[in-house]
C-alpha positions, 0 to 999 in steps of 0.5 A: 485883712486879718489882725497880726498876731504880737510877736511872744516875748523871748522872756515868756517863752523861756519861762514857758520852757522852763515851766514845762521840765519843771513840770515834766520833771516832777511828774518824773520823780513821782513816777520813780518815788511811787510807781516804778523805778528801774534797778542794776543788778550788782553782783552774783547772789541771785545766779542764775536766775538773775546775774551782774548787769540786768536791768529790772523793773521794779513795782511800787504802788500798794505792793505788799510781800509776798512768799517767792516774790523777788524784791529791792531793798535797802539794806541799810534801812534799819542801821540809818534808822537806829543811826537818826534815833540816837541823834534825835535823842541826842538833840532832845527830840523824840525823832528827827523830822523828814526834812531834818532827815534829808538834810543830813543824809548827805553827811551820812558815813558810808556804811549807812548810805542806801545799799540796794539788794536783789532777794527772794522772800522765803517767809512772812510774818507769822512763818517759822524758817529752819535750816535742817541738813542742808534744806529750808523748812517752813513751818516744820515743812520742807519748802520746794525752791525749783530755783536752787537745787543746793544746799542752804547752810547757817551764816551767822552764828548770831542767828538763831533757828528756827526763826519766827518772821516777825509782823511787818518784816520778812525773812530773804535769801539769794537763789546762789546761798554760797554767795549771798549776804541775807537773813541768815547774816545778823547784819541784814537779818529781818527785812522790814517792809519799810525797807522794801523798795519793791518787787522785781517785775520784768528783766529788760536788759539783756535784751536776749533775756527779756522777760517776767521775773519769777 
């Protein structure tokens, strides 16, 4: 007759459950933090090729930008950025650490927590941007946007053209100009690569709509 097998203890398989969502969960988060995440679409800056509501897939790992892609980014990376320096400096350190960082990112005012937008990159590093009567140039060239067909016009008086991108940024805007707040406002200005979550991959939501972005 074949031995029986000893009942688990409840204790055990509890910690075997718990053990398998705290490994799932982890796998999960890595996923999110360096391969893909999914993003919302807020607003109507990237209309029409995008609008209010889509759900996008977003690329991470290795992605570097690139002219005509469309990207995630933090808009509010460089003010956080300046905001962390002043209070290291005030504590005597060269830079806070990323622990400290996390700590007080849940004290952060509001206009320093992350803002997600939806862009196009018009220029990298190296590239001169203009806005001549109405068209975007580069390089002193005019640069075809099959997207829009409107006119691109100054924002900001504070940014001046021509533009040079500087190394390590990039120079966005929304295909809907009338309506998007991007590198020609001084608030956003040049994007650092920090500050790029990743590229816009595949619209999946409408499911009317879906499909590769571009």
């Amino acid at each position: 007759m074949a031995d029986k097998k000893a009942p688990r203890s409840i204790g055990r398989e509890i910690w075997e459950w718990v053990y398998t969502i705290a490994i799932a969960l982890i796998i999960a988060m890595l996923i999110k933090t360096f391969l893909f995440d999914v993003v919302k679409v807020d607003g109507s800056s990237m209309f029409p090729t995008l609008i209010d509501n889509d759900r996008l897939i977003v690329t991470k790992l290795g992605y570097t930008p690139k002219q005509g892609d469309i990207i995630i980014l933090d808009s509010t990376y460089k003010k956080r950025s300046d905001y962390y320096q002043k209070l290291a400096q005030s504590e005597g350190k060269e830079q806070l650490g990323f622990i400290e960082k996390l700590s007080k990112s849940f004290s952060l005012p509001e206009d320093l927590k992350k803002r997600y937008y939806v862009k196009r990159v018009i220029a990298t590093p190296g590239q001169t941007v203009d806005l001549i009567d109405g068209r975007v140039y580069i390089d002193g060239e005019p640069y075809d946007e099959p997207y829009y067909t409107g006119i691109t016009s100054p924002i900001d008086s504070a940014m001046q053209f021509p533009l040079t991108v500087e190394e390590n940024t990039v120079f966005v805007m929304g295909d809907n100009r009338p309506r998007s707040k991007d590198s020609r406002s001084s608030d956003l200005g040049l994007v650092p690569y920090k500050a790029v979550l990743g590229k816009s991959q595949i619209r999946i939501w409408p499911l009317s709509d879906i499909g590769f972005t571009r």
